[in-house]
C-alpha positions as CSV (number, residue, x, y, z in Angstrom):
1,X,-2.2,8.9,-18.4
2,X,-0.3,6.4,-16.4
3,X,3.4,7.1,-16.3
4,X,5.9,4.8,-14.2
5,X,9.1,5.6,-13.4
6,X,10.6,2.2,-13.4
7,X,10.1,-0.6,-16.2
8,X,9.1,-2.9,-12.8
9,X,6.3,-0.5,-12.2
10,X,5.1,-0.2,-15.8
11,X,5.4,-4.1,-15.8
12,X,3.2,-4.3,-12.6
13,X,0.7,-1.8,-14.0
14,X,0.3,-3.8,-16.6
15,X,0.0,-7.0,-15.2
16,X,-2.7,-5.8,-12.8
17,X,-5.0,-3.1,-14.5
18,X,-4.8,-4.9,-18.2
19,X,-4.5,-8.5,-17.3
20,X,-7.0,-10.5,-19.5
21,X,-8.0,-12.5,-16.6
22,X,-9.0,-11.8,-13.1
23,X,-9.6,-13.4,-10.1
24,X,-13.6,-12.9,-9.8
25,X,-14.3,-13.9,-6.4
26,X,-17.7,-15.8,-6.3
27,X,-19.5,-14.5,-3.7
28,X,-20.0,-11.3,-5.0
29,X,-18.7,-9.3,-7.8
30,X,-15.1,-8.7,-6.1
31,X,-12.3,-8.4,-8.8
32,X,-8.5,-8.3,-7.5
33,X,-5.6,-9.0,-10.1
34,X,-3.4,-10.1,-7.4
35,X,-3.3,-13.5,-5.7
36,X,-2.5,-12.0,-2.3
37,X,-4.7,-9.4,-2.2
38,X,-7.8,-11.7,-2.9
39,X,-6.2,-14.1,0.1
40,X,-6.5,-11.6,2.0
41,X,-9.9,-10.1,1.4
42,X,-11.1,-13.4,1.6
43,X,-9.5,-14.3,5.4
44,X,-10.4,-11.0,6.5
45,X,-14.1,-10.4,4.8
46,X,-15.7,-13.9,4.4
47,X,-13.6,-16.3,7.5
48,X,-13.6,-13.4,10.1
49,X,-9.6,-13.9,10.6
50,X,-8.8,-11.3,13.1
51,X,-5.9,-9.8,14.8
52,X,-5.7,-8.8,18.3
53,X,-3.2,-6.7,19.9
54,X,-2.2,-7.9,23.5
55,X,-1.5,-4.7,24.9
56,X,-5.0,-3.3,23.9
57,X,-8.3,-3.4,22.3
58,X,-6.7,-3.1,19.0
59,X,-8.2,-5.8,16.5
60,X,-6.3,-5.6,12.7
61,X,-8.1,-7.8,10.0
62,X,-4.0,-8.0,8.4
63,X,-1.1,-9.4,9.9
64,X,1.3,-6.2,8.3
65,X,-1.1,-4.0,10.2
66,X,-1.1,-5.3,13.6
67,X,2.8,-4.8,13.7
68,X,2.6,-1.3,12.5
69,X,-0.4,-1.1,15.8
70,X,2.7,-2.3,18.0
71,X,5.8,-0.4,16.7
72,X,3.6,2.7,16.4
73,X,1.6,2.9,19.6
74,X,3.4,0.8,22.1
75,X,7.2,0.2,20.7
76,X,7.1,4.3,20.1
77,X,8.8,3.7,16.5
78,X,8.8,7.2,15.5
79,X,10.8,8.6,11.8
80,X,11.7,12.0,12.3
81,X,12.5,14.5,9.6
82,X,16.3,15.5,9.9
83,X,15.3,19.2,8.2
84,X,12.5,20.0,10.4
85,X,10.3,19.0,13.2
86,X,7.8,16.6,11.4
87,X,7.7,13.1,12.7
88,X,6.1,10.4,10.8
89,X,4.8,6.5,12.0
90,X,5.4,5.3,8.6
91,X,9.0,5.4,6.4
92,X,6.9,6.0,3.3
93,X,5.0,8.8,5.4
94,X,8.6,10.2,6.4
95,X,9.8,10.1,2.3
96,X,6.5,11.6,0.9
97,X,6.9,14.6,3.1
98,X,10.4,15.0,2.6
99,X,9.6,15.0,-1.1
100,X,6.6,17.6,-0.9
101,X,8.1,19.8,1.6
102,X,11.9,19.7,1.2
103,X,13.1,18.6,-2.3
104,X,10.2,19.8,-4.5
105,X,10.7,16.6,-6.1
106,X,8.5,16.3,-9.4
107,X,9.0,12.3,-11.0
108,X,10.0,12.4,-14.3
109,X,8.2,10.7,-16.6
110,X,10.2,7.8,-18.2
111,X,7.6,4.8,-18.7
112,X,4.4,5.7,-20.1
113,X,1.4,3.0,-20.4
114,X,0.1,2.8,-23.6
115,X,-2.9,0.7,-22.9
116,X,-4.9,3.6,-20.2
117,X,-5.1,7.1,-19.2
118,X,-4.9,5.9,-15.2
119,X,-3.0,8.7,-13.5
């Protein structure tokens, strides 16, 4: 079972895995609930948009990505762990492990969906 931690979350479960209608892409059978997302597939699947780093042969098919490229491997953006000697490339990567390693942290469930059993 699904279980969000935040009414936003449930809300955007929701929205996305139960929406009555979805964007059906018609080239192929390609089903994204979010307007976005199927930009994006679109630019970076059908119209070849491309991303080229100009410090190296890098090439990122999203925007988001190419930056992370830069601040990871030429910027040396770097989030080390204040309780140990882990360093991540990513904040998210940086708060998952603290979570798994340091706080034993287990969400509690507050928001269960009613509509699936997605975990």
């Amino acid at each position: 079972d699904y279980a969000a931690t935040e009414l936003g979350e449930l809300r955007k479960h929701k929205e996305n895995k139960h929406k009555a209608v979805q964007n059906l892409y018609d080239q192929y059978d390609y089903i994204q609930t979010q307007t976005e997302c199927l930009k994006r597939h679109k630019e970076s699947k059908h119209e070849g948009v491309r991303y080229p780093c100009d410090q190296c042969d890098y090439v990122a098919t999203q925007n988001e990505h190419l930056k992370r490229h830069r601040d990871n491997k030429h910027e040396g953006v770097q989030y080390p762990c204040n309780q140990c000697d882990y360093t991540a490339t990513q904040p998210d990567s940086l708060k998952k492990h603290k979570e798994k390693k340091h706080e034993n942290v287990k969400l509690k469930v507050k928001h269960p969906c009613d509509k699936c059993d997605y975990a």
